[in-house]
CHARMM internal coordinates of N, CA and C (Angstrom, degrees):
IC EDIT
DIST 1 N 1 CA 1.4473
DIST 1 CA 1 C 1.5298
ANGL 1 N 1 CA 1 C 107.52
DIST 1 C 2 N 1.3526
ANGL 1 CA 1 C 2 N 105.49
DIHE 1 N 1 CA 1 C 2 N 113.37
DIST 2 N 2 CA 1.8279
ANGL 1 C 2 N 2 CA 105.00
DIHE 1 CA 1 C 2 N 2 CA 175.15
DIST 2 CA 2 C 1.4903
ANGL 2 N 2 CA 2 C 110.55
DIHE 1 C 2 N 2 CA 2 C -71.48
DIST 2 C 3 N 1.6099
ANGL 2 CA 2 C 3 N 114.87
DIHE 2 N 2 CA 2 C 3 N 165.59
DIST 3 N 3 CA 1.3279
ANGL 2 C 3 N 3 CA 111.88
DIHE 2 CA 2 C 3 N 3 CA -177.77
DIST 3 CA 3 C 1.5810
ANGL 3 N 3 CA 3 C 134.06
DIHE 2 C 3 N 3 CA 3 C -49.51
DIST 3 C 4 N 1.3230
ANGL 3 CA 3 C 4 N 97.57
DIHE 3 N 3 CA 3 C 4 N -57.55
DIST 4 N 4 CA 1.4425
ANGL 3 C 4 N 4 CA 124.34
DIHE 3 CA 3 C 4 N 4 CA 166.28
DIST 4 CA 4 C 1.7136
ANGL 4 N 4 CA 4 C 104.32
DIHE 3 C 4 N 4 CA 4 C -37.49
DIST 4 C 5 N 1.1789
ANGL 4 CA 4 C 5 N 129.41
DIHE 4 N 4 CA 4 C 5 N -63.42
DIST 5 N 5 CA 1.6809
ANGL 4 C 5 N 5 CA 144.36
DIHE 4 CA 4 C 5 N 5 CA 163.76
DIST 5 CA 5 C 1.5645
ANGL 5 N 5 CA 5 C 97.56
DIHE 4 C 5 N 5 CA 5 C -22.82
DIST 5 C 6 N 1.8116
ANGL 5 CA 5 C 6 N 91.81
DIHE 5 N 5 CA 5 C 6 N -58.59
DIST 6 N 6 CA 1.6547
ANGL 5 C 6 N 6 CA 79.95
DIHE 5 CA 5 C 6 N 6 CA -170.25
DIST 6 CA 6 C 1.3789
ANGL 6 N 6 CA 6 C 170.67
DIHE 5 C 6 N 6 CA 6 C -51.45
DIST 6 C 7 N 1.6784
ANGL 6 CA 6 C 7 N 73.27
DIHE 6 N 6 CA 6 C 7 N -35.39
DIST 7 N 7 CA 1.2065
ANGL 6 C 7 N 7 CA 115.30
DIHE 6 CA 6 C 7 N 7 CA -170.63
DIST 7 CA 7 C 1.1465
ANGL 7 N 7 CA 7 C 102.20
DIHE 6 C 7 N 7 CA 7 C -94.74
DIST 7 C 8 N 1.3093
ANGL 7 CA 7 C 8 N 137.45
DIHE 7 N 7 CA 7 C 8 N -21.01
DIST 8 N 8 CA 1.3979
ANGL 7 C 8 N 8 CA 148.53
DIHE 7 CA 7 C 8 N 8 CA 163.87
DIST 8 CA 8 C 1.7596
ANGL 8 N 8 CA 8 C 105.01
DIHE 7 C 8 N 8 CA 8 C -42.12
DIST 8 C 9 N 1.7903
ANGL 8 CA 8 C 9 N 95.50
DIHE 8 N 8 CA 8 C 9 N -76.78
DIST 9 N 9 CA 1.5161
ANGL 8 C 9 N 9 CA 122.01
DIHE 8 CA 8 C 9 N 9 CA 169.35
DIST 9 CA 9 C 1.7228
ANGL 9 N 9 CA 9 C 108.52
DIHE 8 C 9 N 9 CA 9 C -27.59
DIST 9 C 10 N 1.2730
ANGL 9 CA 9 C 10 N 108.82
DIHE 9 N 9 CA 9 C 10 N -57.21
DIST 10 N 10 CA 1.1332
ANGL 9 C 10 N 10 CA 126.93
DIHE 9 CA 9 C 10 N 10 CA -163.13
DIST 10 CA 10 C 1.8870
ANGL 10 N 10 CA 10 C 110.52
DIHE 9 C 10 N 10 CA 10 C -60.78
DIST 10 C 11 N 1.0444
ANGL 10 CA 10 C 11 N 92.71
DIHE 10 N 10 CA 10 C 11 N -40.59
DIST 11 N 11 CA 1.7840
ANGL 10 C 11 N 11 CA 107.45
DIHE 10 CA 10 C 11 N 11 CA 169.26
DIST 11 CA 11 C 1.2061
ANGL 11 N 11 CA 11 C 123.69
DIHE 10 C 11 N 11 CA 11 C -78.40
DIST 11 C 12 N 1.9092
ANGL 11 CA 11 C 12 N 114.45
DIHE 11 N 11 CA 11 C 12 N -38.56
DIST 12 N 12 CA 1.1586
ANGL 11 C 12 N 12 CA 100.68
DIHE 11 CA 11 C 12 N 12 CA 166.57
DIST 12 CA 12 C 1.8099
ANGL 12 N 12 CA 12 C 129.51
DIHE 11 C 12 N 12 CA 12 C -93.17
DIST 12 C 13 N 1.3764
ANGL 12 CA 12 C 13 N 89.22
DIHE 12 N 12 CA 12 C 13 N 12.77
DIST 13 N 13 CA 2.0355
ANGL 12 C 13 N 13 CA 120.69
DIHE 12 CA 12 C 13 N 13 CA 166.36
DIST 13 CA 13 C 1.5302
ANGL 13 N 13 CA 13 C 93.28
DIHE 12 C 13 N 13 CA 13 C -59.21
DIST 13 C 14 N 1.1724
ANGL 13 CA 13 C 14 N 116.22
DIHE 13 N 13 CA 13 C 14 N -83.98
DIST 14 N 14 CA 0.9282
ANGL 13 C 14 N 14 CA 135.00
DIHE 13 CA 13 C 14 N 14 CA -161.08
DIST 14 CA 14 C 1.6109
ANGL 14 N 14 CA 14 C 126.59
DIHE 13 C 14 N 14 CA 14 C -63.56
DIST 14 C 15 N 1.3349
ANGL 14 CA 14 C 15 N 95.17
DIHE 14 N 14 CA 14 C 15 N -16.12
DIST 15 N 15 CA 1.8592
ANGL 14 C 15 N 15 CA 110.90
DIHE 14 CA 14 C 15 N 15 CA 145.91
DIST 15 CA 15 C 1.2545
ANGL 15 N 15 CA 15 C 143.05
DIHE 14 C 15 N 15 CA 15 C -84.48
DIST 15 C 16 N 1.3835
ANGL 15 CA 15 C 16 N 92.22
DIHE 15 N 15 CA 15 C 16 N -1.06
DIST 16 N 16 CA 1.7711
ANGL 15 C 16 N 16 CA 109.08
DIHE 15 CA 15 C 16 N 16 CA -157.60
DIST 16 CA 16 C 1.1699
ANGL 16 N 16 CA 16 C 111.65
DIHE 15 C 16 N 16 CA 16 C 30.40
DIST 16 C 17 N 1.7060
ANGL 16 CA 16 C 17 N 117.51
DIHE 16 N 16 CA 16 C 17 N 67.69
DIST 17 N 17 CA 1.0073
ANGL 16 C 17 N 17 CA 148.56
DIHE 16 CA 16 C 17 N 17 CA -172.00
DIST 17 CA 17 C 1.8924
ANGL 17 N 17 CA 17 C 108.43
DIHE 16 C 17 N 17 CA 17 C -121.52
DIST 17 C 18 N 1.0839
ANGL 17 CA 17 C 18 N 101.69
DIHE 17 N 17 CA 17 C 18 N -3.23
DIST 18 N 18 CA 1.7095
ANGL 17 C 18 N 18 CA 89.71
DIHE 17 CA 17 C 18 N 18 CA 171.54
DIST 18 CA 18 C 1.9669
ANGL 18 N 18 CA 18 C 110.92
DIHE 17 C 18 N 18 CA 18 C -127.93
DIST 18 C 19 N 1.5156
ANGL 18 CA 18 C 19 N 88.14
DIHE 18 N 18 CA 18 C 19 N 170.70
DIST 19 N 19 CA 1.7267
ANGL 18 C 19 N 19 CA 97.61
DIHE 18 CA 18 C 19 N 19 CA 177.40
DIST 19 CA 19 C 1.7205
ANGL 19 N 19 CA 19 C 103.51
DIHE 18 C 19 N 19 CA 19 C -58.43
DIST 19 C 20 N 1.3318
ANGL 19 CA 19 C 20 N 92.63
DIHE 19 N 19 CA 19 C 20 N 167.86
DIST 20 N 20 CA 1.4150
ANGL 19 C 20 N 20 CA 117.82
DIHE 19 CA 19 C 20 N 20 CA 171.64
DIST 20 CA 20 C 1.3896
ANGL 20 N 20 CA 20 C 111.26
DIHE 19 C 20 N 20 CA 20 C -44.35
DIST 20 C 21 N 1.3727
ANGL 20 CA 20 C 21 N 118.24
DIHE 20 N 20 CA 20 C 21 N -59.01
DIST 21 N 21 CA 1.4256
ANGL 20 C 21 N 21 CA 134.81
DIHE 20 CA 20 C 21 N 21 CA -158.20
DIST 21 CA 21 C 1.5223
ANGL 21 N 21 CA 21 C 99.09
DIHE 20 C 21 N 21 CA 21 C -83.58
DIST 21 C 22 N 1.3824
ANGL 21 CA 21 C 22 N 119.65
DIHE 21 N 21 CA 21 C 22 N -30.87
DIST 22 N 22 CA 1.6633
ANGL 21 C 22 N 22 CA 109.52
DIHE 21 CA 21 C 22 N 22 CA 170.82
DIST 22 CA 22 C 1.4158
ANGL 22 N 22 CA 22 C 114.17
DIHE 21 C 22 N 22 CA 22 C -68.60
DIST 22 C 23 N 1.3407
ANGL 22 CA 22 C 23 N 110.54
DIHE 22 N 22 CA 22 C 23 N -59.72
DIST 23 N 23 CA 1.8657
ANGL 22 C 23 N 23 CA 125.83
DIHE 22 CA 22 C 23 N 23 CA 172.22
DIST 23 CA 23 C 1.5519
ANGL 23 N 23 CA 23 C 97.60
DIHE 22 C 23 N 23 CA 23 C -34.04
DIST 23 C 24 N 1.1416
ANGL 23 CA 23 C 24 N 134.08
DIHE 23 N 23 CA 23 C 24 N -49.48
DIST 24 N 24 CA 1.5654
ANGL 23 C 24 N 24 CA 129.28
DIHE 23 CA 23 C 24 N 24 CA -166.76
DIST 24 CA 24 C 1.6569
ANGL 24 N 24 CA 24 C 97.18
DIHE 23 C 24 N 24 CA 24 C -80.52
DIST 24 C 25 N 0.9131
ANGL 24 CA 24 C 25 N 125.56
DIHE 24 N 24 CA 24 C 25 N -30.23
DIST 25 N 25 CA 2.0798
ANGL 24 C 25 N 25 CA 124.83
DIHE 24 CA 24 C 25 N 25 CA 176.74
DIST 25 CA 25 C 1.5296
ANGL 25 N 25 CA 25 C 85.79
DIHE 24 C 25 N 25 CA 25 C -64.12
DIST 25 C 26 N 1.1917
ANGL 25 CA 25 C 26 N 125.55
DIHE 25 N 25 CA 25 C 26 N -85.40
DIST 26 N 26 CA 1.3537
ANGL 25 C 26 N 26 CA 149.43
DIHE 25 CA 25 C 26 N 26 CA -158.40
DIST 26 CA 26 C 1.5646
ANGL 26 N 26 CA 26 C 91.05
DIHE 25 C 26 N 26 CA 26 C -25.05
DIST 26 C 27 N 1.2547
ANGL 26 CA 26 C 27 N 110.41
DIHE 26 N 26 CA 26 C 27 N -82.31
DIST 27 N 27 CA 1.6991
ANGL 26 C 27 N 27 CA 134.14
DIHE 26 CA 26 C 27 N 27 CA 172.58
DIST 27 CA 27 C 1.5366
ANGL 27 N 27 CA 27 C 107.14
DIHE 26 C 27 N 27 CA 27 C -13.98
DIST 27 C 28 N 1.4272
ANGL 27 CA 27 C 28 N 90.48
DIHE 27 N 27 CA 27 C 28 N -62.37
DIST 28 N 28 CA 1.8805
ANGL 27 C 28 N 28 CA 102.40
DIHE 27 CA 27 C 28 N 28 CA -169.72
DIST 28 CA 28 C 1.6993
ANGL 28 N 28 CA 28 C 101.02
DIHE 27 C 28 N 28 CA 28 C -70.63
DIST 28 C 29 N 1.2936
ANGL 28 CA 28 C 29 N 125.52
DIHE 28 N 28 CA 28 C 29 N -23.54
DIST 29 N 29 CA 1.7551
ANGL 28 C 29 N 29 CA 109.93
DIHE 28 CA 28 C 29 N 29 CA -170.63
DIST 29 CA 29 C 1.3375
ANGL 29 N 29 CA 29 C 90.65
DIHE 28 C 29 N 29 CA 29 C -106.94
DIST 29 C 30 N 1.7314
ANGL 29 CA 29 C 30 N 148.21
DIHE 29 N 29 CA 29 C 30 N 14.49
DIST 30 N 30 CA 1.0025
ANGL 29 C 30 N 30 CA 148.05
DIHE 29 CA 29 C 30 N 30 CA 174.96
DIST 30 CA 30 C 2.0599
ANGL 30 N 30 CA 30 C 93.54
DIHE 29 C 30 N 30 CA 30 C -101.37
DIST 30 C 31 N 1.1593
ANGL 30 CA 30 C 31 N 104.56
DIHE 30 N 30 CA 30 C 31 N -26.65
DIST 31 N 31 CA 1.5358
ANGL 30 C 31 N 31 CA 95.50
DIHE 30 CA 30 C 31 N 31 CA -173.14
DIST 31 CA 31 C 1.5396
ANGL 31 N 31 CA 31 C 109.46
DIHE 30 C 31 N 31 CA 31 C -85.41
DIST 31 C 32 N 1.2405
ANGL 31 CA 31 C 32 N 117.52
DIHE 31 N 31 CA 31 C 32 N -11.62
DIST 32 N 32 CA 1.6276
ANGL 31 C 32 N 32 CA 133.55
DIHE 31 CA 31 C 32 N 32 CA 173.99
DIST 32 CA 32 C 1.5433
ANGL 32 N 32 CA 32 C 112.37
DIHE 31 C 32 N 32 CA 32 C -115.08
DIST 32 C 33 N 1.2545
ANGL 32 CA 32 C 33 N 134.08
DIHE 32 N 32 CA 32 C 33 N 22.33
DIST 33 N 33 CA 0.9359
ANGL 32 C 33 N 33 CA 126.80
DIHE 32 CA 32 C 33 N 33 CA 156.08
DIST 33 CA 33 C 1.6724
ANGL 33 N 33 CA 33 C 110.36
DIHE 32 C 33 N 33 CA 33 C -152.63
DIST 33 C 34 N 1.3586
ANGL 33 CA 33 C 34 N 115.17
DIHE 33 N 33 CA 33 C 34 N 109.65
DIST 34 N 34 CA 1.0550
ANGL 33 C 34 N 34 CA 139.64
DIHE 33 CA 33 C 34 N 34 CA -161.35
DIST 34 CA 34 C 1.7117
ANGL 34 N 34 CA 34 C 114.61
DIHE 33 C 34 N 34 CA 34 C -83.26
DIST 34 C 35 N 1.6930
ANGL 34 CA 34 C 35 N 103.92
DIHE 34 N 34 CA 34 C 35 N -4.05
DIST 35 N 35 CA 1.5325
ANGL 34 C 35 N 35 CA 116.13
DIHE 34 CA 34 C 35 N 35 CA 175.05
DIST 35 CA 35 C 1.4429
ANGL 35 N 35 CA 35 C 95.42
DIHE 34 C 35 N 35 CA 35 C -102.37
DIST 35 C 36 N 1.4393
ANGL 35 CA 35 C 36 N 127.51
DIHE 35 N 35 CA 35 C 36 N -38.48
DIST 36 N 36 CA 1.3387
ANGL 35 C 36 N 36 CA 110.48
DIHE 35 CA 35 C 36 N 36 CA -167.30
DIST 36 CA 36 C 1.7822
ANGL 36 N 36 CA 36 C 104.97
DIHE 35 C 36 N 36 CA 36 C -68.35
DIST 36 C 37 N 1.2246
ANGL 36 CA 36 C 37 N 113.48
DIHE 36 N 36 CA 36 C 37 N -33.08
DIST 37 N 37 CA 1.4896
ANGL 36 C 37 N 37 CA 110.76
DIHE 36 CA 36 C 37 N 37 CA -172.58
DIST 37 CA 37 C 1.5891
ANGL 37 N 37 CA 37 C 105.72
DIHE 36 C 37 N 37 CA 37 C -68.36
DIST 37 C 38 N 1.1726
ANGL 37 CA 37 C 38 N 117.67
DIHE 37 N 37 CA 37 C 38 N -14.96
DIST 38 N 38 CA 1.6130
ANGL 37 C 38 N 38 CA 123.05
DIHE 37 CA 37 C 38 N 38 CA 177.93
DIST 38 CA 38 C 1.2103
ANGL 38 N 38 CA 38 C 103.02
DIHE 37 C 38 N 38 CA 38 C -89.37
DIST 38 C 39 N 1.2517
ANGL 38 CA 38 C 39 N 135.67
DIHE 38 N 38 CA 38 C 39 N -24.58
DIST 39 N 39 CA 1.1451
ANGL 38 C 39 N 39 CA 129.79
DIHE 38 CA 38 C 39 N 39 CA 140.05
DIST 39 CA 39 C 1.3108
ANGL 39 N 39 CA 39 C 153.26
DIHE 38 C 39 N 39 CA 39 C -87.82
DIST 39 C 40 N 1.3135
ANGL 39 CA 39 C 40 N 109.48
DIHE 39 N 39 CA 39 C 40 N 8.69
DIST 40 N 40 CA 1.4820
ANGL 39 C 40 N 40 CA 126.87
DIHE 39 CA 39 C 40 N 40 CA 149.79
DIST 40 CA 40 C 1.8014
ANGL 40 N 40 CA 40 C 120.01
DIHE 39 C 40 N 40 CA 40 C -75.19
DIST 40 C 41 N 1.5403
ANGL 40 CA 40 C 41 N 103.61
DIHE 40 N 40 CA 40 C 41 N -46.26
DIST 41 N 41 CA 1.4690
ANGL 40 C 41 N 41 CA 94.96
DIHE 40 CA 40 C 41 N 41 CA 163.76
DIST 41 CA 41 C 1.3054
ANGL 41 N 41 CA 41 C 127.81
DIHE 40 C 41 N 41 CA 41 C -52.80
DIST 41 C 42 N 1.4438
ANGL 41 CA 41 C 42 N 119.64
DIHE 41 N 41 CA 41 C 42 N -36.56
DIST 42 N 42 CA 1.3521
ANGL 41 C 42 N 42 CA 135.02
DIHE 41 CA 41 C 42 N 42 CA -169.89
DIST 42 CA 42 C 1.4686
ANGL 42 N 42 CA 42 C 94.35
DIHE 41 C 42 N 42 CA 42 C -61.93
DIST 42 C 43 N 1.0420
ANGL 42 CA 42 C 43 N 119.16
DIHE 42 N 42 CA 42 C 43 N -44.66
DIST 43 N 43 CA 1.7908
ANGL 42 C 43 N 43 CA 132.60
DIHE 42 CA 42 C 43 N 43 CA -152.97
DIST 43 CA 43 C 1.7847
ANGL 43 N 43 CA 43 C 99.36
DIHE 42 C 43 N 43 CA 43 C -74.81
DIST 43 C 44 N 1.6270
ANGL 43 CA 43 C 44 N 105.38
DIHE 43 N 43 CA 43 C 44 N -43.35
DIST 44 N 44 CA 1.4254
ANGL 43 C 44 N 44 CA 110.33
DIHE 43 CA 43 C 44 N 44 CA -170.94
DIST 44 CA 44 C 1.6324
ANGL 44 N 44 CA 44 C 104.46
DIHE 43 C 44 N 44 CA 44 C -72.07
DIST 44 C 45 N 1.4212
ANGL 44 CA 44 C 45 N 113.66
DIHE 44 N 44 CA 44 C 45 N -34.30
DIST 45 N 45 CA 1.5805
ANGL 44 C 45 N 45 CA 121.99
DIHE 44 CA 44 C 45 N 45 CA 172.28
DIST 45 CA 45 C 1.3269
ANGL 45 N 45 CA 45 C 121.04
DIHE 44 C 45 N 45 CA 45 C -38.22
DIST 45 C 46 N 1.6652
ANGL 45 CA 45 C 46 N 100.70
DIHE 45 N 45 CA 45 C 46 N -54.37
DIST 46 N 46 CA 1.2787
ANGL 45 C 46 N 46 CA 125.96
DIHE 45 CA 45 C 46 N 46 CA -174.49
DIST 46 CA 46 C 1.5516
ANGL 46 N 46 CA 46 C 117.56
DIHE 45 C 46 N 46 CA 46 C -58.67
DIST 46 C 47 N 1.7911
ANGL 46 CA 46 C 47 N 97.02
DIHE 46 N 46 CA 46 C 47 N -50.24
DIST 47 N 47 CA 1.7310
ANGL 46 C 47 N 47 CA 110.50
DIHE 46 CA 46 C 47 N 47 CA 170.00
DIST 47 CA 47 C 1.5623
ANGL 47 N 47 CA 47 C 125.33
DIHE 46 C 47 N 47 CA 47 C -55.51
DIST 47 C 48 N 1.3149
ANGL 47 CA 47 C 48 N 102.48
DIHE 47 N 47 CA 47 C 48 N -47.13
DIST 48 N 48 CA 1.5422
ANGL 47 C 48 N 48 CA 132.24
DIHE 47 CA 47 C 48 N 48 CA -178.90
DIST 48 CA 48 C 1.9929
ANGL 48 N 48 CA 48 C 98.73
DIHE 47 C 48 N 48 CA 48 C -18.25
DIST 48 C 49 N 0.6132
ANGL 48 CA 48 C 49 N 113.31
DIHE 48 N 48 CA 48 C 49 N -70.25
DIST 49 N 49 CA 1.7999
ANGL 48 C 49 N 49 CA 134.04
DIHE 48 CA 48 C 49 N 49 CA -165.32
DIST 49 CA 49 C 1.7264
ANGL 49 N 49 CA 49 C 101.20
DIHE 48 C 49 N 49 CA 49 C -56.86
DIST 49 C 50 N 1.4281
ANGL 49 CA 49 C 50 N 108.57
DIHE 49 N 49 CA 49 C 50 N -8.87
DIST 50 N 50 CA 1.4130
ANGL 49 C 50 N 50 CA 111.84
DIHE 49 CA 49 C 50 N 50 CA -170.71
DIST 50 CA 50 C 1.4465
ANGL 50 N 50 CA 50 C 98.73
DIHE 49 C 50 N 50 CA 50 C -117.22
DIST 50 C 51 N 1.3927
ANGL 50 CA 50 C 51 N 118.29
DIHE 50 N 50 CA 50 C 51 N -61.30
DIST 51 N 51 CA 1.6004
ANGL 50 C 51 N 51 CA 91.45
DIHE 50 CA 50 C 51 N 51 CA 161.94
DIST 51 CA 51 C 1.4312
ANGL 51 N 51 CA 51 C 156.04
DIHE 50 C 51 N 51 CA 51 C -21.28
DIST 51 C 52 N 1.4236
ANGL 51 CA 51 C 52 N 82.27
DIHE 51 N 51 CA 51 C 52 N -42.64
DIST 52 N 52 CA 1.3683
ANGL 51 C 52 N 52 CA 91.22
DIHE 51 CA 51 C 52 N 52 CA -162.41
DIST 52 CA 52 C 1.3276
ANGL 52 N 52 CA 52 C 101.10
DIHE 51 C 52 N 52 CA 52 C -88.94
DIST 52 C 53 N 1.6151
ANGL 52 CA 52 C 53 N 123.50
DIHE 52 N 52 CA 52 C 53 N -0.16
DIST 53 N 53 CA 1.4851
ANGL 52 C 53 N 53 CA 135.54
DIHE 52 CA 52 C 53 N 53 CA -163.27
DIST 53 CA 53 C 1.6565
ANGL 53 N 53 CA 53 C 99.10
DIHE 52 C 53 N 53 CA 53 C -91.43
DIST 53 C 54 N 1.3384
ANGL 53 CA 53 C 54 N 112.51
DIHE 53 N 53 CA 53 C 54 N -6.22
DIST 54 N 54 CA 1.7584
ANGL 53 C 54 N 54 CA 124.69
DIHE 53 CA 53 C 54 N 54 CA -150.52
DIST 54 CA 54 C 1.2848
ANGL 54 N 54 CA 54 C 115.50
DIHE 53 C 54 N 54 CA 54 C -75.44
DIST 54 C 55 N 1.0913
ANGL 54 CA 54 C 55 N 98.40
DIHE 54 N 54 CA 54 C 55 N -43.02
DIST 55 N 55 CA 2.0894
ANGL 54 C 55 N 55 CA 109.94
DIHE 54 CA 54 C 55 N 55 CA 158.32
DIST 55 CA 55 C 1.0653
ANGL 55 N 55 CA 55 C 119.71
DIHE 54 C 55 N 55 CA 55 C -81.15
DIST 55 C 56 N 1.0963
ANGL 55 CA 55 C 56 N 118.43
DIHE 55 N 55 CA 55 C 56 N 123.73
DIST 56 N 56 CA 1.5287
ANGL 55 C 56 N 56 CA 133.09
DIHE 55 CA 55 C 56 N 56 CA -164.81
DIST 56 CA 56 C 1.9019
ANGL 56 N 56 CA 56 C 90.01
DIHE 55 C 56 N 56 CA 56 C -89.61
DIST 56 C 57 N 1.1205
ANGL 56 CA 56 C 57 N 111.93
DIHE 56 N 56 CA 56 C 57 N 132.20
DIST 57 N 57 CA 1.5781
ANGL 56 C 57 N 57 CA 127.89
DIHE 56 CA 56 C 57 N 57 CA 162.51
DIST 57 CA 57 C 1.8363
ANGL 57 N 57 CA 57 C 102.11
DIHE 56 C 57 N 57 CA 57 C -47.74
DIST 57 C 58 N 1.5015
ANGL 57 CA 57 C 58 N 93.16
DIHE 57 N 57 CA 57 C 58 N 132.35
DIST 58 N 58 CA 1.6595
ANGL 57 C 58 N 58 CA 105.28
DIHE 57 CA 57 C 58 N 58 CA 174.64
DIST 58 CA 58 C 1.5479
ANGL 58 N 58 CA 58 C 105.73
DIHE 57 C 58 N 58 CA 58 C -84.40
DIST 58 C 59 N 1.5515
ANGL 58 CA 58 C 59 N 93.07
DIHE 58 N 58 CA 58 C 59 N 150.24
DIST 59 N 59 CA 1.8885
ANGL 58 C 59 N 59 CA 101.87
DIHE 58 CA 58 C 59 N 59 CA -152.19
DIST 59 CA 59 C 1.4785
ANGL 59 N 59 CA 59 C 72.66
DIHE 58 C 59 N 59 CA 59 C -83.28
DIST 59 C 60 N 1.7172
ANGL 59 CA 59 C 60 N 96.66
DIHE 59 N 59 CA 59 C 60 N 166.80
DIST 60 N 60 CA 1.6782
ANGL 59 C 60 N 60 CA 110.80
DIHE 59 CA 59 C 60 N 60 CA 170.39
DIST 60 CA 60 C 1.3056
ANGL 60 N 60 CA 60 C 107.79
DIHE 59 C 60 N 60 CA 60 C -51.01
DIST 60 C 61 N 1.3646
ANGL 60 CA 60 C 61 N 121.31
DIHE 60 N 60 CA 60 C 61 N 154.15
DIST 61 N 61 CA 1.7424
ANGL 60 C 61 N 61 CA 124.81
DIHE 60 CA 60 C 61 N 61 CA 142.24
DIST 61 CA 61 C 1.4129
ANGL 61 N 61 CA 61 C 114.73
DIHE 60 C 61 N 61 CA 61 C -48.69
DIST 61 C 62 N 1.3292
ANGL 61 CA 61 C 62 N 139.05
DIHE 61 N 61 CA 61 C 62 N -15.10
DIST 62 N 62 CA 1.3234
ANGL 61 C 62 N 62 CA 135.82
DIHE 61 CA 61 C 62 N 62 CA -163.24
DIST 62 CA 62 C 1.8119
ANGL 62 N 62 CA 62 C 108.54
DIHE 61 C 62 N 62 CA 62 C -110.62
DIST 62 C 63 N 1.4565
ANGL 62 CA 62 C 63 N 83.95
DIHE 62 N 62 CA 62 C 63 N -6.73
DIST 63 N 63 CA 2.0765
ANGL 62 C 63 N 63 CA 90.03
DIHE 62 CA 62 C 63 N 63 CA 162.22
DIST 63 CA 63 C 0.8513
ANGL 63 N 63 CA 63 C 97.81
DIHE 62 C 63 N 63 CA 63 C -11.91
DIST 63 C 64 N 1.8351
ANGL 63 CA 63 C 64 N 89.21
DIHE 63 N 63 CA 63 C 64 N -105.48
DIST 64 N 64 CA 1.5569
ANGL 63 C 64 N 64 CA 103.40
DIHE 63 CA 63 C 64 N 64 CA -140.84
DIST 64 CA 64 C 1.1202
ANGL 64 N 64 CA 64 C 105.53
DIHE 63 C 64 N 64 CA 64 C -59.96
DIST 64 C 65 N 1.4776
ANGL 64 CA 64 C 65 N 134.09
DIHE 64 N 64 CA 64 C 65 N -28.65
DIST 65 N 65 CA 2.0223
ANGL 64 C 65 N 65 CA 117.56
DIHE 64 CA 64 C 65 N 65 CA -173.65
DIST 65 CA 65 C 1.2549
ANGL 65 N 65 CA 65 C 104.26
DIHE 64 C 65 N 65 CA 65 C -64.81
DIST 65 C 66 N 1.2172
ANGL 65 CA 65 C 66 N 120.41
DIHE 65 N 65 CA 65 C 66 N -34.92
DIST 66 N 66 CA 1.7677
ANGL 65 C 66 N 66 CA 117.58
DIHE 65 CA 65 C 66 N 66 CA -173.91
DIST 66 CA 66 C 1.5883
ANGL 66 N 66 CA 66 C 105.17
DIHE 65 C 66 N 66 CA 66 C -67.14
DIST 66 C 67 N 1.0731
ANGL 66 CA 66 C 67 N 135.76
DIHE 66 N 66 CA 66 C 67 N -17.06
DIST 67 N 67 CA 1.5160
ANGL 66 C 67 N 67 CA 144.14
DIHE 66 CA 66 C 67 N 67 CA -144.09
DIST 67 CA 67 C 1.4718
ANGL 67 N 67 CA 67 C 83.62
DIHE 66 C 67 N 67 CA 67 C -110.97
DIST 67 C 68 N 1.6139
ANGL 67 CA 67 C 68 N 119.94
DIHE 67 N 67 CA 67 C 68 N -85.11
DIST 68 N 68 CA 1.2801
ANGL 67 C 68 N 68 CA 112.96
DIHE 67 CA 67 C 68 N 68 CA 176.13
DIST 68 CA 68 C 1.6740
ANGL 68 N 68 CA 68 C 121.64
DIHE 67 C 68 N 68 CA 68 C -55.04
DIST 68 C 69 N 0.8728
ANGL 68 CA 68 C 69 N 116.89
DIHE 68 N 68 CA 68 C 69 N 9.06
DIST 69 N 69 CA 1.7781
ANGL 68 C 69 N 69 CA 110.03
DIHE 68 CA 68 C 69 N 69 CA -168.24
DIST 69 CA 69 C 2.1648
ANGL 69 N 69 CA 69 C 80.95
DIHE 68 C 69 N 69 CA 69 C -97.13
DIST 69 C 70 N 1.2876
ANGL 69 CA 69 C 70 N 108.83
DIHE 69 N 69 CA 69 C 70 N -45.87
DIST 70 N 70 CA 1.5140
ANGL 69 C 70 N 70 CA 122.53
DIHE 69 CA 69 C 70 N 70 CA -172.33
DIST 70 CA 70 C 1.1947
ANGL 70 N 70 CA 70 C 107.14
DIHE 69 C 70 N 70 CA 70 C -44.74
END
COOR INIT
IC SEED 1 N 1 CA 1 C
IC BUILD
């Protein structure tokens, strides 16, 4: 896997964004390289703030009356 590949992999790792058979490459060059996994945490850190952004807040119960009352 060239760098460029990796780091690709590495983003869509961290989305659970790839096939089975990539996630298991990913896995195996994350267990032999002890910088990429320091940089996968870094990466999930980075994501973190967006997850959690993923559910949109439930509108009031008073929507729609406020909407039609308008």
């Amino acid at each position: 896997m060239n760098c460029e590949g990796f780091r690709e992999n590495l983003e869509a790792y961290a989305l659970n964004a790839l096939e089975p058979n990539e996630m298991r490459q990913v896995e195996e060059y994350l267990r032999t390289h002890p910088e990429a996994t320091a940089k996968l945490e870094r990466l999930r850190r980075t994501l973190a703030p967006l997850s959690a952004a993923a559910e949109p807040p439930a509108p009031p119960p008073t929507l729609l009356l406020n909407t039609l009352a308008h």
